[in-house]
C-alpha positions in Angstrom: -101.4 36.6 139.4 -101.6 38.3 136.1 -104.6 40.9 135.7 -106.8 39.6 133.1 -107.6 41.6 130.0 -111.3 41.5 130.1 -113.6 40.4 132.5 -115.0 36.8 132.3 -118.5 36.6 131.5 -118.9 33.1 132.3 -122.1 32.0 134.1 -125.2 34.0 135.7 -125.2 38.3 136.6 -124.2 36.6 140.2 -121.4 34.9 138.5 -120.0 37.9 136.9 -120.1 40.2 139.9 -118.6 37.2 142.4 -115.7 37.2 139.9 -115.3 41.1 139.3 -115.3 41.4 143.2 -112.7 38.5 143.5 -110.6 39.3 140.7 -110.2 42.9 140.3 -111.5 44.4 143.8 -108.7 45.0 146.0 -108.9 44.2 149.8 -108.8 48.4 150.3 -108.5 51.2 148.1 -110.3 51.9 144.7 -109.8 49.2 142.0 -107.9 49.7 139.0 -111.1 48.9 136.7 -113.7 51.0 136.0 -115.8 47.9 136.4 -114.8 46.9 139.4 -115.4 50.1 141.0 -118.5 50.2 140.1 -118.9 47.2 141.7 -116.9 48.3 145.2 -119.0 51.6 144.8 -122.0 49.9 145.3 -121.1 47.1 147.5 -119.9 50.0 149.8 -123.3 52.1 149.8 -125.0 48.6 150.4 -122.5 48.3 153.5 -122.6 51.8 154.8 -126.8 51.4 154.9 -127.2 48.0 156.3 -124.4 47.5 158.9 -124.1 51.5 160.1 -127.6 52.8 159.1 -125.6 55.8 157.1 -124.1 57.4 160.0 -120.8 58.2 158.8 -122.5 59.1 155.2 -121.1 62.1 153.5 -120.0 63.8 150.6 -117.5 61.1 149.7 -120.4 58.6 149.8 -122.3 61.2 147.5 -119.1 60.9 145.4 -119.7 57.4 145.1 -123.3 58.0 144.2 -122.1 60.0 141.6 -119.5 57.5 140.3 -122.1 55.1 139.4 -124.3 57.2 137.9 -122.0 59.1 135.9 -120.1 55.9 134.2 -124.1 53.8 133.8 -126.1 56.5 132.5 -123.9 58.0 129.9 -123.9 54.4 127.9 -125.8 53.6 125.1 -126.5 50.0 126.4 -129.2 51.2 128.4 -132.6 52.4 127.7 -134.0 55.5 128.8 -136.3 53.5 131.2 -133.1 51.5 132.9 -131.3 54.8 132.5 -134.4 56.4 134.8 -134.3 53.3 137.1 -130.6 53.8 137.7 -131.2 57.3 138.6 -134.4 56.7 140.4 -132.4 54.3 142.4 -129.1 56.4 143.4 -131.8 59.2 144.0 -133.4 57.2 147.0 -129.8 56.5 148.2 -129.2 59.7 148.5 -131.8 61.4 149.4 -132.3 59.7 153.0 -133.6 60.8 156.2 -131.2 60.0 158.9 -131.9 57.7 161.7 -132.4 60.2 164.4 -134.3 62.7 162.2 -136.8 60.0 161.4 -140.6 61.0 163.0 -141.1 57.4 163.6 -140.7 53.8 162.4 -143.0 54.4 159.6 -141.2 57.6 158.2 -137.4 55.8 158.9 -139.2 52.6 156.7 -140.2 54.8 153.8 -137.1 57.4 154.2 -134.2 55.8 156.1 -131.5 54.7 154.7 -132.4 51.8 152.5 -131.2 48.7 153.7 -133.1 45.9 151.6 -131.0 44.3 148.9 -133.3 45.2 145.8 -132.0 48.2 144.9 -128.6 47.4 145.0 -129.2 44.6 143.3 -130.6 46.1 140.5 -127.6 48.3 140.5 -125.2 45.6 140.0 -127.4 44.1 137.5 -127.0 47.1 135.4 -123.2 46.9 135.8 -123.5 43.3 134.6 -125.3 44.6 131.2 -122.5 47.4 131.0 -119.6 44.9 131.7 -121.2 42.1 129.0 -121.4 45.4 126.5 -117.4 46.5 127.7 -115.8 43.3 128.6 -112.5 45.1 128.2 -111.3 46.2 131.3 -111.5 49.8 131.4 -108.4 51.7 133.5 -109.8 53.8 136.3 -108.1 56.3 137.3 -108.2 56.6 141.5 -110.0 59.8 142.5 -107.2 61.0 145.5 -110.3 63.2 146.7 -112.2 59.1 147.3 -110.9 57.7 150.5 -114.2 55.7 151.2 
């Protein structure tokens, strides 16, 4: 199948990202877009919380932290308020307290790893209002340092 040339906007935010993930996501490896790996970026923060409670987080997951923020918060499509929630948001992601450092089950609910959907939500929701202002697909160039 022929990559398309911009990225079909068709539908609800859920409809975009379903079709960015299906479309220009590959099965491994960083995607060709820069849309798309925002998208796999954040999909694979989501995955590293939830399913391995950040165990195997490092600095290539602070690389991916970094990806998003860097490509979102530079564009004039946001705010300054969605710019400080996109921040705000990669700030919690990073700055967790790991599972067996945690004093208890309150301090691991307030400071673990953040495992509800919310935030990454909101995350992709952003990418949805940078893809609908750049529906052209944007080349990314693969980071050889990125092997998460």
């Amino acid at each position: 199948m022929d990559t398309p040339g911009e990225i079909n906007l068709t539908g609800t935010s859920n409809d975009v990202a379903r079709w960015i993930w299906k479309t220009l996501v590959p099965k491994s490896g960083q995607a060709p877009f820069v849309q798309a790996e925002i998208l796999r970026a954040i999909e694979k923060l989501r995955w590293e919380a939830q399913n391995n409670g950040n165990i195997n987080w490092d600095d290539r997951f602070e690389m991916l932290a970094d990806y998003i923020e860097e490509r979102l918060v530079s564009q004039p499509c946001f705010d300054a308020a969605a710019k400080a929630s996109i921040r705000e948001d990669l700030n919690r992601l990073r700055g967790f307290t790991p599972v067996n450092d945690a004093e208890d089950a309150a301090d691991l609910a307030a400071h673990g790893p953040y495992v509800e959907d919310d935030l990454y939500d909101r995350l992709t929701e952003h990418l949805i209002v940078y893809c609908r202002s750049h529906p052209q697909l944007i080349p990314h160039v693969a980071d050889p340092k990125q092997y998460r």
